[in-house]
C-alpha angles and dihedrals in degrees: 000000000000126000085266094053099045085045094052088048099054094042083059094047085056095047083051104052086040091058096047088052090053097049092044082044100056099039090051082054096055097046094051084053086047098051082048093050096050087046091066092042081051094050097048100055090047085055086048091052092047096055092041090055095042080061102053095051083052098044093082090241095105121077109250103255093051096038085052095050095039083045092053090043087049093057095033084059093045088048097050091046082072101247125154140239101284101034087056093048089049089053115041122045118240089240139042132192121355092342099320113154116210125244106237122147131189098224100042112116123260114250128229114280104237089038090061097057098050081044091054082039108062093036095064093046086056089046093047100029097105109087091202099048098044089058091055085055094054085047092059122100093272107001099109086057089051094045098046092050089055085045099052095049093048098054084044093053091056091054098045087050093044096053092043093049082047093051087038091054090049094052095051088053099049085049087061097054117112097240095049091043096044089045093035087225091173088071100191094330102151099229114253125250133211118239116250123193142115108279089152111159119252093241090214091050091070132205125298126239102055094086128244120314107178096171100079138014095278080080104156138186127232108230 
């Protein structure tokens, strides 16, 4: 093999290292873009749960103890979500329940994100555990409205989680790879974290997709 041809050679094995960068590197790249995309998605139907929530403690249709502490978690999850004033006021009604004012203060801290929302999660299983009642509650003059909205988020909530834990997942495992670690292809690129926190399912509420069944306690939202 003569000088030309080892040189030729060579020139081909860098163009084809080069390549292979450019390709890790972009879809690295895309899949950093999609985790961040899904985040929002993610965001926003959390945001969704929360404010349907929020109206049905303040529909009247829970019992007041229960309006006033689904009402607390709802707020606890907008504010966490770091809204603003106005954004909060916009969202979540003044009162909850038969008169119950919501105790919401200005300078109480923020909780933890994902905190928030198990919090928000299991209030609203204790709230809705009851089959029975919950079918009564389908059966009021906009409850099944109010239900099917907070069905509907909810559901909407698991996937979105679901898909950015999946892209999340894929990205951590394109980071490890030895080309992305070697070339550092990441650059500063913080690396990206799945979301943890209790979005376990209210059995009684029942799934959406069936359509709306307000005479038992199977009782489902269309999404």
């Amino acid at each position: 093999m003569s000088a030309s041809d080892v040189a030729l050679l060579l020139v081909a094995l860098v163009a084809l290292l080069a390549w292979s960068a450019w390709v890790a590197a972009s879809r690295l790249d895309r899949l950093h873009r999609k985790v961040a995309s899904l985040r929002a998605v993610l965001d926003t139907q959390l945001v969704r749960r929360a404010s349907a929530a929020a109206e049905l403690a303040a529909s009247g249709l829970l019992d007041p103890v229960s309006a006033v502490l689904v009402g607390e978690s709802a707020w606890a999850v907008l504010a966490a979500g770091g809204l603003d004033d106005d954004e909060l006021a916009r969202l979540l009604p003044e009162h909850v329940g038969d008169g119950a004012a919501v105790a919401v203060a200005p300078d109480d801290p923020v909780l933890d994100r994902g905190l928030a929302e198990s919090e928000l999660s299991a209030t609203l299983r204790a709230a809705l555990g009851d089959p029975d009642e919950v079918a009564l509650l389908w059966a009021e003059p906009g409850g099944s409205a109010l239900l099917g909205s907070l069905s509907a988020a909810w559901y909407r909530v698991q996937l979105a989680r679901r898909f950015h834990n999946e892209a999340v997942a894929q990205s951590q495992r394109m980071r490890r790879t030895f080309m992305a670690r070697v070339l550092r292809l990441a650059g500063h690129a913080a690396v990206p974290q799945t979301v943890e926190l209790d979005d376990g399912w209210p059995d009684a509420l029942g799934r959406p997709g069936a359509g709306i069944q307000a005479d038992g306690p199977e009782a489902q939202a269309s999404v």
